[in-house]
N, CA, C and O atoms as a GROMACS GRO file, in nm:
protein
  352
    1UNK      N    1   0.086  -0.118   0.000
    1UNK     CA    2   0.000   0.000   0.000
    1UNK      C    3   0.090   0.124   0.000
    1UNK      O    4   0.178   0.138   0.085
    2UNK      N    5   0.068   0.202  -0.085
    2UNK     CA    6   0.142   0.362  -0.086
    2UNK      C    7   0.120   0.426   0.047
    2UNK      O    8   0.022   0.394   0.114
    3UNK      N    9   0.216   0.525   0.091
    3UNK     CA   10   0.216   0.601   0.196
    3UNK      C   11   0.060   0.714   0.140
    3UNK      O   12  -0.030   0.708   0.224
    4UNK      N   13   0.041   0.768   0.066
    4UNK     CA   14  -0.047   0.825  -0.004
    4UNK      C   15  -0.168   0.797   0.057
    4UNK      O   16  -0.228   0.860   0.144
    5UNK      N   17  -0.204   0.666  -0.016
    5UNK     CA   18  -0.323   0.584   0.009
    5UNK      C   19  -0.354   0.596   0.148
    5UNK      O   20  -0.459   0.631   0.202
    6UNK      N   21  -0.186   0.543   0.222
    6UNK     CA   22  -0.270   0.521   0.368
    6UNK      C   23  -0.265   0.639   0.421
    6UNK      O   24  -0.341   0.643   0.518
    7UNK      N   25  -0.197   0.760   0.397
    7UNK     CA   26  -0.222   0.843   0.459
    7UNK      C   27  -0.382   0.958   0.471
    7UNK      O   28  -0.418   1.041   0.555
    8UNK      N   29  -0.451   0.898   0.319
    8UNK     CA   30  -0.591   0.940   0.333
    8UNK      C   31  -0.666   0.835   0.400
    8UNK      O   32  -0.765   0.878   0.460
    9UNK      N   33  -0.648   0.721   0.406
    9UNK     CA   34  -0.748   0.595   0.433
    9UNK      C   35  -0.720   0.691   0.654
    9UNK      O   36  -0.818   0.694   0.728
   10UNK      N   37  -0.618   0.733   0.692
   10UNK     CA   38  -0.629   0.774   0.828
   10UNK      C   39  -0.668   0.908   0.830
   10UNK      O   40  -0.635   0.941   0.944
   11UNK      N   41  -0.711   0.995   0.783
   11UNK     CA   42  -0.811   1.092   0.738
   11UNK      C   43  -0.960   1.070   0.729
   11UNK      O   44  -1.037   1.143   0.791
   12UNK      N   45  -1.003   0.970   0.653
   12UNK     CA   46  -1.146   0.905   0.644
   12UNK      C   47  -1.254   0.916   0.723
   12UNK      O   48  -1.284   0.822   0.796
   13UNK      N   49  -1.336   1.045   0.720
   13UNK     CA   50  -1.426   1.063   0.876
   13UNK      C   51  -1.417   1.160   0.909
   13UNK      O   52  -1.521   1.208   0.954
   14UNK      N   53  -1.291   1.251   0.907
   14UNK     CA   54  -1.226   1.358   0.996
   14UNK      C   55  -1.281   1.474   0.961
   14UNK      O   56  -1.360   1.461   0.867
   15UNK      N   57  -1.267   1.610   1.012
   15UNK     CA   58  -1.318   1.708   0.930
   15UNK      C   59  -1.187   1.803   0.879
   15UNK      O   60  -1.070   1.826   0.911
   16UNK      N   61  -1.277   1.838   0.787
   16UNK     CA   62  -1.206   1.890   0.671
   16UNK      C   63  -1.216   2.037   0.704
   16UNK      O   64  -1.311   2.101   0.660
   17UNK      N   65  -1.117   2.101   0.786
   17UNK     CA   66  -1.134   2.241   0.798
   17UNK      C   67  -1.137   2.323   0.742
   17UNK      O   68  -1.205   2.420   0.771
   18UNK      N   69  -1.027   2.311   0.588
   18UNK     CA   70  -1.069   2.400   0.522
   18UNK      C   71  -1.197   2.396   0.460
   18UNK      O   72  -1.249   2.505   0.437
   19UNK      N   73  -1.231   2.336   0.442
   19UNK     CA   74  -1.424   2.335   0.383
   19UNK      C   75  -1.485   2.406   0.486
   19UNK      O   76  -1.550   2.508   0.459
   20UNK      N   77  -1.468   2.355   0.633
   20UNK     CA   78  -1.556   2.417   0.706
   20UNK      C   79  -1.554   2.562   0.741
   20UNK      O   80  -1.657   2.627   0.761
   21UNK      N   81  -1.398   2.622   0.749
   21UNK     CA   82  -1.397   2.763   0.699
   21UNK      C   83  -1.462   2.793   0.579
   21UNK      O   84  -1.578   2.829   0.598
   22UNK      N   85  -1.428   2.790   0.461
   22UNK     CA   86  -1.485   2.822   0.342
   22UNK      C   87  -1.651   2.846   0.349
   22UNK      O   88  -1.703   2.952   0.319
   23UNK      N   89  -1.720   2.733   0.392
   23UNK     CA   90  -1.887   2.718   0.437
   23UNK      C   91  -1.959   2.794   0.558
   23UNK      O   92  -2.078   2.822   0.579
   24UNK      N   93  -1.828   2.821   0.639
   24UNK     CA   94  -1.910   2.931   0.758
   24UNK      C   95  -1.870   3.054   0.693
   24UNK      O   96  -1.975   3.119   0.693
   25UNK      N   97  -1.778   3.125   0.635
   25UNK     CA   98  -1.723   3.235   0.602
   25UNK      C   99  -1.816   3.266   0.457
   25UNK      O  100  -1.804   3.384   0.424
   26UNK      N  101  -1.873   3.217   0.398
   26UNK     CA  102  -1.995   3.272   0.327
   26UNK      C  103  -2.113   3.254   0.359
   26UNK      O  104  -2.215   3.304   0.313
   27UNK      N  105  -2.100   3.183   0.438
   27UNK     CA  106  -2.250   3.179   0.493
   27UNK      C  107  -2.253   3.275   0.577
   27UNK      O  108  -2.370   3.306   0.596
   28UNK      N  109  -2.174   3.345   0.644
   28UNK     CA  110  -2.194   3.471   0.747
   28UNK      C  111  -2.224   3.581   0.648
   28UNK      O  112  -2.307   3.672   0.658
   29UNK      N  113  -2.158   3.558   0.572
   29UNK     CA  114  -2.148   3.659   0.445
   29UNK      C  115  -2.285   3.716   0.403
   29UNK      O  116  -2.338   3.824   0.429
   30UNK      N  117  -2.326   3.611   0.330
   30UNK     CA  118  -2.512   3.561   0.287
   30UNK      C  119  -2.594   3.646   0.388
   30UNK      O  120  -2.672   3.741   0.376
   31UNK      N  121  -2.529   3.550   0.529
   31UNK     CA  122  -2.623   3.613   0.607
   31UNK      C  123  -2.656   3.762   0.665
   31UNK      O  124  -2.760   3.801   0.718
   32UNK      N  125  -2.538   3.833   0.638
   32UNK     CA  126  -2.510   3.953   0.665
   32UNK      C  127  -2.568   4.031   0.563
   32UNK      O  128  -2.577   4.148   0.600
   33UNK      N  129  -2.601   4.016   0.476
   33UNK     CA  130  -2.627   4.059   0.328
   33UNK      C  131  -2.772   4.012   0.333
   33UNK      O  132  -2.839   4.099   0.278
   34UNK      N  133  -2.836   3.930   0.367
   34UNK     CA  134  -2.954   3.891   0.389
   34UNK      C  135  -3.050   3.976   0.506
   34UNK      O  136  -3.155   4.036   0.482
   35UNK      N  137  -3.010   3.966   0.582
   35UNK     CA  138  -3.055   4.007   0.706
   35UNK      C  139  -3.085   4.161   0.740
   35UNK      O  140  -3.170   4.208   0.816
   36UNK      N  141  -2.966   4.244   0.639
   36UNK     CA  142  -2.978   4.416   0.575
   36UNK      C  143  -3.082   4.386   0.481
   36UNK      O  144  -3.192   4.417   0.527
   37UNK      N  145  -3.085   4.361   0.423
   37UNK     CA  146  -3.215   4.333   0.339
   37UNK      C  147  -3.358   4.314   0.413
   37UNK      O  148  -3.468   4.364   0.389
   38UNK      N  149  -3.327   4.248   0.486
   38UNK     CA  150  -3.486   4.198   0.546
   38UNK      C  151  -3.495   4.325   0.618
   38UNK      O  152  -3.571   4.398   0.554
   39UNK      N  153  -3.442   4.397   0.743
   39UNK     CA  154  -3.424   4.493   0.803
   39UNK      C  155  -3.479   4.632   0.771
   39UNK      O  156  -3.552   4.707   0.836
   40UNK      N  157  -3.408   4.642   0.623
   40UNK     CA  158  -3.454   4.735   0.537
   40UNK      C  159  -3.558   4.760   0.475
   40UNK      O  160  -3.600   4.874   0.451
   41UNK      N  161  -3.620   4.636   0.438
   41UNK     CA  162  -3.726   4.593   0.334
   41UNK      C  163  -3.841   4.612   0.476
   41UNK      O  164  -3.940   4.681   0.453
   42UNK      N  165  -3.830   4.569   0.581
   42UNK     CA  166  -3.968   4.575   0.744
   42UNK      C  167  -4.004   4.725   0.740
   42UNK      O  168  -4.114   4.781   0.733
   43UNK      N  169  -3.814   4.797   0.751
   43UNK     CA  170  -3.844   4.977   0.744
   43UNK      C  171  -3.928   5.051   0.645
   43UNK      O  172  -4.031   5.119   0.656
   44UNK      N  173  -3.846   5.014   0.535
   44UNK     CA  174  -3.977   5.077   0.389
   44UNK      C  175  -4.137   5.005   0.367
   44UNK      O  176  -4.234   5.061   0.315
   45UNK      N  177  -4.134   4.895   0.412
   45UNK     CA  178  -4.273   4.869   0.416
   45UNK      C  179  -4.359   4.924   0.491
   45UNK      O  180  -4.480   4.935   0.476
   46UNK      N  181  -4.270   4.968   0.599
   46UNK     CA  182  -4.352   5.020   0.712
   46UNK      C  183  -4.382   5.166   0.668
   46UNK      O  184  -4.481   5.239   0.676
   47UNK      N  185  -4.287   5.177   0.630
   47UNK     CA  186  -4.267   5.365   0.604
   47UNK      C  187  -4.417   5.368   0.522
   47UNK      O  188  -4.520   5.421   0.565
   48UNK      N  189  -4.399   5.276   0.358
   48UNK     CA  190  -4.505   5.328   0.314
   48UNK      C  191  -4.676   5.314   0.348
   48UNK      O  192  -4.770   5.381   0.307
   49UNK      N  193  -4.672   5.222   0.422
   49UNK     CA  194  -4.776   5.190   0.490
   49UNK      C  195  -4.866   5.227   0.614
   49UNK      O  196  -4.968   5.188   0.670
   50UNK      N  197  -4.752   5.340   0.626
   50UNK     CA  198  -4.774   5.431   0.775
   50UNK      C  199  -4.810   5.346   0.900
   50UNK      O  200  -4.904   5.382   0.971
   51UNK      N  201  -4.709   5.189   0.940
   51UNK     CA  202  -4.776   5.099   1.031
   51UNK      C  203  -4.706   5.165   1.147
   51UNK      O  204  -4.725   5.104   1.252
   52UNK      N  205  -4.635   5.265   1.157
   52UNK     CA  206  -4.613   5.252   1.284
   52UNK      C  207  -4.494   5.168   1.356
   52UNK      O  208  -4.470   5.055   1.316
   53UNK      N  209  -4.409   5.234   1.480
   53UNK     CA  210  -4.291   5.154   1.510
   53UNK      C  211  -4.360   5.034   1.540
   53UNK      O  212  -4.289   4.940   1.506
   54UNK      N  213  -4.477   4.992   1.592
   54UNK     CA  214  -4.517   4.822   1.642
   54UNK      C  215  -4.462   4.768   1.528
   54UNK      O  216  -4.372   4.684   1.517
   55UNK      N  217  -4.551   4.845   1.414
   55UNK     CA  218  -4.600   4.760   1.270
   55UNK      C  219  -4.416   4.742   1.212
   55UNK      O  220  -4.374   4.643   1.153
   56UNK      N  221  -4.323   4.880   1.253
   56UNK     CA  222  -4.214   4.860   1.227
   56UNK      C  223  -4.151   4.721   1.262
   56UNK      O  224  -4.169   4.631   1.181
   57UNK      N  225  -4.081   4.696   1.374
   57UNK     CA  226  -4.069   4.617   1.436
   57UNK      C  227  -4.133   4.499   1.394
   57UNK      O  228  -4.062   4.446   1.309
   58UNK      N  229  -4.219   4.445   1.412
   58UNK     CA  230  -4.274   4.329   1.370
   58UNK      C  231  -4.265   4.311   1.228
   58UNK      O  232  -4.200   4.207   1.214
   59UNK      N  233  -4.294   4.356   1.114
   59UNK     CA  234  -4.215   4.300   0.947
   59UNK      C  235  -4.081   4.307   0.961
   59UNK      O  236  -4.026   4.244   0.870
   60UNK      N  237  -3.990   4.365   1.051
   60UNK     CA  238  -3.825   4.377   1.089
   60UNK      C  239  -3.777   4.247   1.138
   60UNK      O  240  -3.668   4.198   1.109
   61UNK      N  241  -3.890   4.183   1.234
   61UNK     CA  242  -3.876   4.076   1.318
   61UNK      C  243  -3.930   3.930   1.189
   61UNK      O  244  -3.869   3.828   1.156
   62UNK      N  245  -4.032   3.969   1.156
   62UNK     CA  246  -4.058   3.868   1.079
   62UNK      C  247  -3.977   3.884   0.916
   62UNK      O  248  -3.960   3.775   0.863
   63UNK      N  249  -3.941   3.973   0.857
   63UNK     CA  250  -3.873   3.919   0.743
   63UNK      C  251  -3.700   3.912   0.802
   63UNK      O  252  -3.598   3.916   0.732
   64UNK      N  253  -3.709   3.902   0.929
   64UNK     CA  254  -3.547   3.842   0.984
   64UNK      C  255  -3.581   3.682   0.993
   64UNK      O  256  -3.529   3.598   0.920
   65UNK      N  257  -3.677   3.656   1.094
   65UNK     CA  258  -3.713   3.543   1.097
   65UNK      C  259  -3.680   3.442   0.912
   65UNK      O  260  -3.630   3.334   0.881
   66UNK      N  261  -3.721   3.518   0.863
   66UNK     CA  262  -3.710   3.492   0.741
   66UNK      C  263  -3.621   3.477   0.635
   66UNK      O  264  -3.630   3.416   0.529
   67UNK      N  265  -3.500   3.571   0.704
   67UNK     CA  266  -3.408   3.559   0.656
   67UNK      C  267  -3.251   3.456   0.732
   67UNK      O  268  -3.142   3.429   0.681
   68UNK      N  269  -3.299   3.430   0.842
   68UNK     CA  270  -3.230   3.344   0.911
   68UNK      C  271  -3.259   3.168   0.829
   68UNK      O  272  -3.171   3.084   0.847
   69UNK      N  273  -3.344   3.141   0.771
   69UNK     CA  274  -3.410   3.050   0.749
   69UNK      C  275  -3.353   3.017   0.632
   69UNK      O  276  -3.315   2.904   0.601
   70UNK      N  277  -3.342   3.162   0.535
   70UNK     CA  278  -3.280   3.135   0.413
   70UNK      C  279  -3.145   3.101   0.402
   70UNK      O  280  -3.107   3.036   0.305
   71UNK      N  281  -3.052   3.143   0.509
   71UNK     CA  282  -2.930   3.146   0.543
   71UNK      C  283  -2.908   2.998   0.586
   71UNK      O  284  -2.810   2.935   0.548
   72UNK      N  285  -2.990   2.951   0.657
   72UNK     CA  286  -2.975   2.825   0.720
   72UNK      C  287  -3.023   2.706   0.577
   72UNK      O  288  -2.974   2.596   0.598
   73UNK      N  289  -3.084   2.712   0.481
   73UNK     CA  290  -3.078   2.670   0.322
   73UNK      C  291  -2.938   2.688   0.314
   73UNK      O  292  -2.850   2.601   0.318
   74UNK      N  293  -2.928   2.797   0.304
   74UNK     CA  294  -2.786   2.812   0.210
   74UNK      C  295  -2.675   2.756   0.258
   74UNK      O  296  -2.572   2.732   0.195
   75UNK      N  297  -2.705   2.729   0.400
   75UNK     CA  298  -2.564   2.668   0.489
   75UNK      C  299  -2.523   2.478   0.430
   75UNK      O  300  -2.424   2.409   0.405
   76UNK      N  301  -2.686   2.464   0.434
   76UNK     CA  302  -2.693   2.336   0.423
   76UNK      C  303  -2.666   2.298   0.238
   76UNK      O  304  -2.622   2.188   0.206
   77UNK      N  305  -2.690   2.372   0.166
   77UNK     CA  306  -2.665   2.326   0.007
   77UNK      C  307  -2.502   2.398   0.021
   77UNK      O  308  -2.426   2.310  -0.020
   78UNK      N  309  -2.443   2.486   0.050
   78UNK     CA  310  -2.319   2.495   0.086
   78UNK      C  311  -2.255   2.363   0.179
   78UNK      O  312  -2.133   2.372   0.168
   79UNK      N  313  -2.274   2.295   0.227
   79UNK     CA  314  -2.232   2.202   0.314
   79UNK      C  315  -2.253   2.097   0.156
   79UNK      O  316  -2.150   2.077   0.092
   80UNK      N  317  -2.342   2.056   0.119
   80UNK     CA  318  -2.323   1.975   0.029
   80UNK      C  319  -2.241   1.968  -0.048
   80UNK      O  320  -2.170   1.868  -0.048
   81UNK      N  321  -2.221   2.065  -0.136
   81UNK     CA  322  -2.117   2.123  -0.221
   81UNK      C  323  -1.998   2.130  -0.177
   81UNK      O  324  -1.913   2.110  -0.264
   82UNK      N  325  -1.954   2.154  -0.060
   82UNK     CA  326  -1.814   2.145  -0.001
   82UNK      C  327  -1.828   2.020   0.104
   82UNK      O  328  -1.870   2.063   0.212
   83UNK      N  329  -1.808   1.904   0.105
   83UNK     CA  330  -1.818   1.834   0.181
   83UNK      C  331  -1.766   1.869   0.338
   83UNK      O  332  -1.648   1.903   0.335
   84UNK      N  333  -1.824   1.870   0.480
   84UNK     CA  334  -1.678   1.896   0.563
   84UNK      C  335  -1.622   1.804   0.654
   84UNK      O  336  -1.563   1.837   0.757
   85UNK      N  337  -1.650   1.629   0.599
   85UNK     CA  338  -1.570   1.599   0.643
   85UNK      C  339  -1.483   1.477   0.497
   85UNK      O  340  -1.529   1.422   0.397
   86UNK      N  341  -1.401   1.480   0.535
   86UNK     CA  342  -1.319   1.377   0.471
   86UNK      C  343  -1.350   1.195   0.415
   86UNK      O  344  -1.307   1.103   0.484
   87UNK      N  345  -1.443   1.163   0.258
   87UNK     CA  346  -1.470   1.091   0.245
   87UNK      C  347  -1.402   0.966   0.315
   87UNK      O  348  -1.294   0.967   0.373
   88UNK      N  349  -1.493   0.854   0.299
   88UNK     CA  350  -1.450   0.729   0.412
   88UNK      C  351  -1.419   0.621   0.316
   88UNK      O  352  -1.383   0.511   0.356
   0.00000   0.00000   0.00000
Protein backbone atom coordinates (compact mmCIF):
# COMPACT_ATOMS: atom_id res chain seq x y z
CA UNK A 1 0.00 0.00 0.00
CA UNK A 2 1.42 3.62 -0.86
CA UNK A 3 2.16 6.01 1.96
CA UNK A 4 -0.47 8.25 -0.04
CA UNK A 5 -3.23 5.83 0.09
CA UNK A 6 -2.70 5.21 3.68
CA UNK A 7 -2.22 8.43 4.60
CA UNK A 8 -5.91 9.40 3.33
CA UNK A 9 -7.48 5.95 4.33
CA UNK A 10 -6.29 7.74 8.28
CA UNK A 11 -8.11 10.92 7.39
CA UNK A 12 -11.46 9.05 6.44
CA UNK A 13 -14.25 10.63 8.76
CA UNK A 14 -12.26 13.58 9.96
CA UNK A 15 -13.18 17.08 9.30
CA UNK A 16 -12.06 18.90 6.71
CA UNK A 17 -11.34 22.41 7.97
CA UNK A 18 -10.69 24.00 5.22
CA UNK A 19 -14.25 23.35 3.83
CA UNK A 20 -15.56 24.17 7.06
CA UNK A 21 -13.97 27.63 6.99
CA UNK A 22 -14.85 28.22 3.42
CA UNK A 23 -18.87 27.18 4.37
CA UNK A 24 -19.10 29.31 7.58
CA UNK A 25 -17.23 32.35 6.02
CA UNK A 26 -19.95 32.73 3.27
CA UNK A 27 -22.50 31.79 4.93
CA UNK A 28 -21.94 34.71 7.47
CA UNK A 29 -21.48 36.59 4.45
CA UNK A 30 -25.12 35.61 2.87
CA UNK A 31 -26.23 36.13 6.07
CA UNK A 32 -25.10 39.53 6.65
CA UNK A 33 -26.27 40.59 3.28
CA UNK A 34 -29.54 38.91 3.89
CA UNK A 35 -30.55 40.07 7.06
CA UNK A 36 -29.78 44.16 5.75
CA UNK A 37 -32.15 43.33 3.39
CA UNK A 38 -34.86 41.98 5.46
CA UNK A 39 -34.24 44.93 8.03
CA UNK A 40 -34.54 47.35 5.37
CA UNK A 41 -37.26 45.93 3.34
CA UNK A 42 -39.68 45.75 7.44
CA UNK A 43 -38.44 49.77 7.44
CA UNK A 44 -39.77 50.77 3.89
CA UNK A 45 -42.73 48.69 4.16
CA UNK A 46 -43.52 50.20 7.12
CA UNK A 47 -42.67 53.65 6.04
CA UNK A 48 -45.05 53.28 3.13
CA UNK A 49 -47.76 51.90 4.90
CA UNK A 50 -47.74 54.31 7.75
CA UNK A 51 -47.76 50.99 10.31
CA UNK A 52 -46.13 52.52 12.84
CA UNK A 53 -42.91 51.54 15.10
CA UNK A 54 -45.17 48.22 16.42
CA UNK A 55 -46.00 47.60 12.70
CA UNK A 56 -42.14 48.60 12.27
CA UNK A 57 -40.69 46.17 14.36
CA UNK A 58 -42.73 43.29 13.70
CA UNK A 59 -42.15 43.00 9.47
CA UNK A 60 -38.25 43.77 10.89
CA UNK A 61 -38.76 40.76 13.18
CA UNK A 62 -40.58 38.68 10.79
CA UNK A 63 -38.73 39.19 7.43
CA UNK A 64 -35.47 38.42 9.84
CA UNK A 65 -37.13 35.43 10.97
CA UNK A 66 -37.10 34.92 7.41
CA UNK A 67 -34.08 35.59 6.56
CA UNK A 68 -32.30 33.44 9.11
CA UNK A 69 -34.10 30.50 7.49
CA UNK A 70 -32.81 31.35 4.13
CA UNK A 71 -29.29 31.46 5.43
CA UNK A 72 -29.75 28.25 7.20
CA UNK A 73 -30.78 26.70 3.22
CA UNK A 74 -27.86 28.12 2.10
CA UNK A 75 -25.64 26.68 4.89
CA UNK A 76 -26.93 23.36 4.23
CA UNK A 77 -26.65 23.26 0.07
CA UNK A 78 -23.19 24.95 0.86
CA UNK A 79 -22.32 22.02 3.14
CA UNK A 80 -23.23 19.75 0.29
CA UNK A 81 -21.17 21.23 -2.21
CA UNK A 82 -18.14 21.45 -0.01
CA UNK A 83 -18.18 18.34 1.81
CA UNK A 84 -16.78 18.96 5.63
CA UNK A 85 -15.70 15.99 6.43
CA UNK A 86 -13.19 13.77 4.71
CA UNK A 87 -14.70 10.91 2.45
CA UNK A 88 -14.49 7.29 4.12
Amino acid sequence: MSALKEQKMNRAGQVNWGHVLTVTSATILVLTEILAVAIAAGWAISGLLNLGDIGEYGLMGLFSILALYASALYFRKAAQAEPLRYPR
